[in-house]
Phi, psi and omega in degrees: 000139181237150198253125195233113169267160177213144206197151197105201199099184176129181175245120188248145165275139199311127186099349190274187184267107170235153177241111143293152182229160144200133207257143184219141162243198182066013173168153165311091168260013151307015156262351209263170164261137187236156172200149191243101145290163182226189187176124193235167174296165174074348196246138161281174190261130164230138188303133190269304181180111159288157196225143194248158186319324199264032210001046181263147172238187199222135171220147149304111183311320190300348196243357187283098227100349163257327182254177177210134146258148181217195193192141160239084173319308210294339196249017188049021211210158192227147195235179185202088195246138200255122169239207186355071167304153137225142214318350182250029170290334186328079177202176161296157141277128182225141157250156173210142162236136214301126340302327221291138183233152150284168203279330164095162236204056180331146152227122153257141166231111196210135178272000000 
C-alpha cells in the first residue's frame, strides 16, 4: 500500500499561481502512472491530468495550457503547478496513484 501525503493549496486570486506537492511512500512509484483529480460537492470527480512512468502526460482540455504536471522519481513526488487560475478551478485536489489517493487539498480561486 502505498500512503500519498499532499500539501500546498490555498486561497488565490483569479490569475495566480499555486503549486501542489504529493509525496509518496511505501513503494517505488517511478513504475506507476500519478494522476492528479478534483472534485468540488455536488461534481463527480474529475481528472485533471496523468502523467506515465515514461513521463507523457494527459491533460484535460479545461487545464490545458495552465496547469503543468511533473513528477520526481528520486524524491517520490509528484507536483501540480496551476497558473492563471479560475474561479472554476475551485475544488479539492486528491492525487493519486491507482488504487491509493492522497488526502485531498482545497484550492480557491476567489477575488
Amino acid at each position: 500500500q502505498v500512503q500519498l501525503v499532499q500539501s500546498g493549496g490555498g486561497l488565490v486570486q483569479p490569475g495566480g499561481s499555486l503549486n501542489l506537492s504529493c509525496v509518496g511512500s511505501g513503494s517505488d512509484l517511478s513504475i506507476y502512472p500519478m494522476t492528479w483529480y478534483r472534485t468540488a460537492p455536488g461534481k463527480q470527480r474529475e481528472l485533471v491530468v496523468t502523467i506515465t512512468r515514461g513521463f507523457q502526460t494527459l491533460y484535460a482540455d479545461p487545464v490545458k495550457g495552465r496547469f503543468t504536471i511533473s513528477r520526481d522519481n528520486a524524491k517520490n513526488t509528484l507536483y501540480l503547478q496551476m497558473n492563471n487560475l479560475k474561479a472554476e478551478d475551485t475544488d479539492v485536489y486528491y492525487c493519486k496513484v491507482d488504487p491509493d489517493w492522497g488526502q485531498g487539498t482545497q484550492v480557491t480561486v476567489s477575488s
